[in-house]
N, C-alpha and C positions, 0 to 999 in steps of 0.2 A: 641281587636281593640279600640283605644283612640278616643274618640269624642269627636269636640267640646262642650264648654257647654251649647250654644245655640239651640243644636240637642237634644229632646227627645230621651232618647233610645226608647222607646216603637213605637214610630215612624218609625224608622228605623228599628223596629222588623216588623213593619205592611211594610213597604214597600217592601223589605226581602221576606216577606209573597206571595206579589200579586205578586213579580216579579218572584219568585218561580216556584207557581204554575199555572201563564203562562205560562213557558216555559215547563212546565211537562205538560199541556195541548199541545202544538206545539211537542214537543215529541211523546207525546199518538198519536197524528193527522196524523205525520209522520208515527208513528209502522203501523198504519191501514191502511194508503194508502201499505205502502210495504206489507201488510197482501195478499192486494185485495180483504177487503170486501166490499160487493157489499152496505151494509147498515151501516153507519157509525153511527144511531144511538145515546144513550147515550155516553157522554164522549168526549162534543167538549173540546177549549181550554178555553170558557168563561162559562162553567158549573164546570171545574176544579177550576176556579180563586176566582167563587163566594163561592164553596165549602170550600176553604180555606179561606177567608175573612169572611163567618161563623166561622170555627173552631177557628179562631184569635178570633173575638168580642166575644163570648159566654165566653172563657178563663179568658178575661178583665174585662167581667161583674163579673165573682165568679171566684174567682183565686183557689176556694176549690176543683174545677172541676165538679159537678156535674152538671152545667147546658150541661157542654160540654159532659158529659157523655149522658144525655139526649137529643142533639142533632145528638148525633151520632148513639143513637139507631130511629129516628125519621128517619136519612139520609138513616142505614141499611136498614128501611122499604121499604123508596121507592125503593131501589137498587134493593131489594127481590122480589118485585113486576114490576119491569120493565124487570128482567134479567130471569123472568117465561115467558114473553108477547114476549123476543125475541130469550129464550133459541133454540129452534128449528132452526132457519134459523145461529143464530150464539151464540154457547155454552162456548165463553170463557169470565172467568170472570177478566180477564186483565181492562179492560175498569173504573168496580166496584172497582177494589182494589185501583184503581188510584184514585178514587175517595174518599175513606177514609184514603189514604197517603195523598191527596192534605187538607183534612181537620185537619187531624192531625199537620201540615207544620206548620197552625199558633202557636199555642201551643208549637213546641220545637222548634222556634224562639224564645217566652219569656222566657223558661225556661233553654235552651241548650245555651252552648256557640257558636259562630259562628262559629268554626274549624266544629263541631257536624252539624250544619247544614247546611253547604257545605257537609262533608260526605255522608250525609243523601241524598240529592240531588243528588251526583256524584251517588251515588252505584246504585239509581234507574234510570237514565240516563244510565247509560252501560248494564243495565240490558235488559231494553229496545231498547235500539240501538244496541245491539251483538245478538239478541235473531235468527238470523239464525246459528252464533255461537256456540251459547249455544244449539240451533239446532240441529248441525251438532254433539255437541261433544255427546249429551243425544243420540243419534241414533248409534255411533261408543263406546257407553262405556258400557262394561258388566259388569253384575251385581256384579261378582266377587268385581270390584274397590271400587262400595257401601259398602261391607262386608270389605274390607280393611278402608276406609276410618272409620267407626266404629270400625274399630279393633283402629284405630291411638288413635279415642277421648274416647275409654276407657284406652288407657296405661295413657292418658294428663289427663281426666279429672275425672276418678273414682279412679282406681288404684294410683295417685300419692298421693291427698288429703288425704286417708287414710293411707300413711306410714309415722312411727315416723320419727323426724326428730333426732336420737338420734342414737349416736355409736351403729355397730353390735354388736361387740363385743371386746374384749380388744385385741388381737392379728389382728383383720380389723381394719384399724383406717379411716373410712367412715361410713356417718350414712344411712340409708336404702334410705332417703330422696334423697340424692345426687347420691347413686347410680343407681336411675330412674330418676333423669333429665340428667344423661348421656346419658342412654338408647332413652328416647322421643328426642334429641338433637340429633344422632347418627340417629335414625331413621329419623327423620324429614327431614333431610337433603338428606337422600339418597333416601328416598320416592320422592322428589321434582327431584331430578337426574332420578331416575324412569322414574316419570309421563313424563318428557321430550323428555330422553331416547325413550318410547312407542310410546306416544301419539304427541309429535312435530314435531320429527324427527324422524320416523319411517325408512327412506330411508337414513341414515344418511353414512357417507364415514369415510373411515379411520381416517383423524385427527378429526371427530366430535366424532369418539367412544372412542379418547384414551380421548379428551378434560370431556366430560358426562361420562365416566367412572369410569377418575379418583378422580370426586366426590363421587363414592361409595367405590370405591375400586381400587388406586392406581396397585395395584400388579394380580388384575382380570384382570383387562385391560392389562395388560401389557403379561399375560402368552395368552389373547384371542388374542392378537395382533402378539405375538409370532407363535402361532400355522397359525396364517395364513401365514407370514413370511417363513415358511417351504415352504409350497406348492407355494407363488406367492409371491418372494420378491418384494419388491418397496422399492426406496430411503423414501417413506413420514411413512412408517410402525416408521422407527427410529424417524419421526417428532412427532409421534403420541405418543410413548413412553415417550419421554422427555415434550409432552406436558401434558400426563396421570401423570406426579413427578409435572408437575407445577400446577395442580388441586390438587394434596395432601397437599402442603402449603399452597393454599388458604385455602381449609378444615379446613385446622386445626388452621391456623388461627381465621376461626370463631369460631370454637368449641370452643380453648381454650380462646375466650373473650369472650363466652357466661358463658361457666362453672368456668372457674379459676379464683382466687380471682386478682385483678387488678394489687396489688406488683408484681406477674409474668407472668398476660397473657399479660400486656401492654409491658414491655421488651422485651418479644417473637415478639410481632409486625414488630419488624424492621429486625430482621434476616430472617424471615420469607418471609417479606417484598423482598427483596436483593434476597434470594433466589428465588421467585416468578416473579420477574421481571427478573432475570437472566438469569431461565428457559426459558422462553417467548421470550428471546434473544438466546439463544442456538438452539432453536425449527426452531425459523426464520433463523438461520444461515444455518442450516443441510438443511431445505425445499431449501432455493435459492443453496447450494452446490448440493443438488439431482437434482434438474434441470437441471442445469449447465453441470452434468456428466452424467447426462442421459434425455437428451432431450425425449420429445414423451413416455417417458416412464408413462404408469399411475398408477394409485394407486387400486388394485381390490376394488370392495364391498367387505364386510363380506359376507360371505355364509349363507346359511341360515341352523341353528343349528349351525351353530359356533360360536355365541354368545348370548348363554342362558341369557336373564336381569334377573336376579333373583329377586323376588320380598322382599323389605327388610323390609314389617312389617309384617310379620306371626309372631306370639307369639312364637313359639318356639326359632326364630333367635334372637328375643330380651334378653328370659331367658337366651342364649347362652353365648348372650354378657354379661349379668349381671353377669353370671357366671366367666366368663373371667377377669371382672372387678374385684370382690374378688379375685380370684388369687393371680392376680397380685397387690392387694392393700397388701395382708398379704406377698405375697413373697419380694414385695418391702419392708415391715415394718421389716421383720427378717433382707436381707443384708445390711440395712441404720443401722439398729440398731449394728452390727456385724462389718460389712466393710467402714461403711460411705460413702463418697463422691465418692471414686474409686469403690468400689464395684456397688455404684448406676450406674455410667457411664459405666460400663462393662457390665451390665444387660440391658442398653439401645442398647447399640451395638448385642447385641445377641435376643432382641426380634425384631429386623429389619426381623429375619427371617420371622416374621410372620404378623399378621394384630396390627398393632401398636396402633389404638384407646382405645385400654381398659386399656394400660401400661399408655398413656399420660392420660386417664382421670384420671384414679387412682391418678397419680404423683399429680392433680390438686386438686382433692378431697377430698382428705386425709391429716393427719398429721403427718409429719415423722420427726425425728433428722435431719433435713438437712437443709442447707442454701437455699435461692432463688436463689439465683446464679447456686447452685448445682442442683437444680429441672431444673434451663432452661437450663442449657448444658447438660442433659440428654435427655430432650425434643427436643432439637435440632440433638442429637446424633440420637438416634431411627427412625427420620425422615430421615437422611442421610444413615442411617443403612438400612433401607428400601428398599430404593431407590436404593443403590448398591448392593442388594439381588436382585431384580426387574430386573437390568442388567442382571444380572449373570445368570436368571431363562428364559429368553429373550434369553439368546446365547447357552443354553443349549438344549431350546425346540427346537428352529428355526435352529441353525445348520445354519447360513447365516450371509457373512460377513456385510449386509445391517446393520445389528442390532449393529454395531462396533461404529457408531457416537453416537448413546444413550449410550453405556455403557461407553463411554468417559465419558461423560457428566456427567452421574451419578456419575460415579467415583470421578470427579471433586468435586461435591456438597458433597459426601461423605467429601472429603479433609476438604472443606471449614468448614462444621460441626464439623467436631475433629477440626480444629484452633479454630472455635469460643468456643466450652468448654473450651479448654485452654488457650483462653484471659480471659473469665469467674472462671478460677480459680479453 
């Protein structure tokens, strides 16, 4: 932020300050009243304000920090000896923590830049204002999710740090490194579809399971969607389908600008792009055509057991994927090296049969004899390829001509895909 020259910063740091942690006091004042305790106690809004107008001036006088260290174990005292005198009638130490955030406030106003403490600010504002919330979800979340949620920040944060960033081997051409931030990226992603999946939309309908599905898995959705199709067709099963193909491009759209070097994930962008907005038109056009031909007709729920959410960070699912990922990084390096450009794009068409992430990270990953151009119309292929497998697995399970506008549809994007490789070259 540019200020006048006439404005002190530090000024504007102290003001920053009081204005602050007012409002975090009026905050804290608000939590309590919605608490309904009956003793309100330590922690008005003008014991927060002066707490923080301490922690500023003490910072200013010794910038070394010691005084402010020593004021704050002077603050802890009395928090310790007020929060024993009212532990009994009311045992939460909400009140005390706000109190040492409200003192702390002055401090990474001088030192943090202002984006930081706005942050700083908002995070404990929602913390405090959702806390029936945050409530509701600690009382609905079993402990299982804890144990996952640890499984996530040991893939991110132990296991990654420690692997070389250095080729497997001569015949892998990916180095250990790349092939776990596929794995955490792949994960991450579908964890978030998960938790949604579970915990947002637990009652979710036909087009919500193909839309949430097809962030984890295009082609699960699509055989879950099928099998109910058999037993209770509905025109929106097909909506759901074509919208489960337009969640796979966004997917992977982000995948591949998070992982791929930028020469080819940004190109990818706009086909992607076309297809994703296309889908989304397709989807819309088949829902108003269902309507249309079948009035009053609706759409069931999913039964219950017919759509297992499988949960996508158990450690074995990921070594899966890693595993899958070599594969296909050496199998892709013998046919590039062997068949070149056409044997690449034949192999993309043929791993559509299957779960297509570990061929497209590889492609991104790795280093093969092949052009840019050649890696995104293979990228493009595999996703088309997918897609009209996904059809086909669709009218084979369900046996119902409802599922005939999707595999159109699919079909189509399949087309569009082989054109665009061979504009691509």
């Amino acid at each position: 932020m540019t200020l006048p020259p006439s404005i002190p910063p530090q000024l504007v740091s102290f003001a920053l300050t009081v204005l602050f942690c007012f409002v975090l006091g009026l905050e804290l004042h608000a939590f309590r009243r919605a608490s309904a305790e009956k003793n309100q106690g330590f922690g008005t809004t003008r014991t927060l304000t002066l707490a923080g107008i301490m922690g500023f001036v003490l910072m200013a006088l010794d910038p070394s920090g010691w005084l402010l260290v020593a004021g704050l174990l002077v603050l802890a005292a009395f928090l310790v000896v007020d929060y024993k005198g009212h532990q009994a009638e009311n045992p939460s130490l909400i009140p005390y923590l706000m109190a040492l955030l409200a003192y702390i406030t002055g401090p990474v106003a001088q030192k943090e830049p202002l984006w930081f403490l706005m942050v700083f600010l908002v995070a404990i504002l929602l913390i405090l204002g959702k806390s029936p919330l945050i409530r509701r979800l600690s009382d609905s979340l079993p402990i299982s999710e804890s144990v996952t949620l640890a499984t996530f920040l040991v893939m991110a944060g132990i296991i990654l740090p420690f692997l070389p960033n250095t080729p497997i081997a001569d015949i892998i051409p990916v180095t250990y490194t790349r092939v776990w931030i596929a794995v955490i990226m792949v994960s991450g992603i579908s964890y978030l579809s998960y938790l949604a999946r579970t915990y947002l939309f637990p009652d979710r309908g036909i087009l919500l399971t193909g839309t949430l599905g097809g962030l984890t898995s295009s082609t699960v959705a699509t055989v879950v969607l099928a099998r109910i199709a058999k037993t209770s067709p509905s025109p929106q099963i097909a909506t759901s389908i074509i919208l489960a193909s337009s969640m796979m491009y966004l997917r992977m759209a982000l995948l591949v600008t998070l992982v791929g070097p930028p020469s080819i994930s940004l190109p990818l962008l706009l086909p992607y792009g076309i297809l994703f907005l296309l889908s989304l038109g397709a989807a819309w056009i088949t829902e108003r055509r269902g309507k249309a031909n079948g009035p009053g007709e609706g759409a069931p729920a999913p039964a219950k057991g017919e759509e297992p959410v499988a949960h996508p960070l158990e450690l074995r699912t990921a070594f899966l994927f890693a595993m899958s990922f070599l594969l296909f990084a050496t199998l892709t390096r013998a046919i590039v090296d062997r068949f070149g450009a056409g044997g690449l794009h034949l192999l993309a068409v043929s791993t559509g049969v299957t779960d297509i992430t570990p061929f497209v990270l590889s492609l991104l990953s790795g280093h093969f004899a092949a052009s840019a151009t050649a890696i995104e119309g293979a990228i493009i292929l595999t996703g088309g390829s997918n897609n009209l497998m996904n059809g086909l697995y669709a009218l084979a399970i369900s046996r119902s001509r409802s599922i005939l506008p999707a595999l159109i549809w699919l079909l189509l994007a399949f087309l569009f895909s082989v054109g665009y490789a061979i504009f691509l070259g």
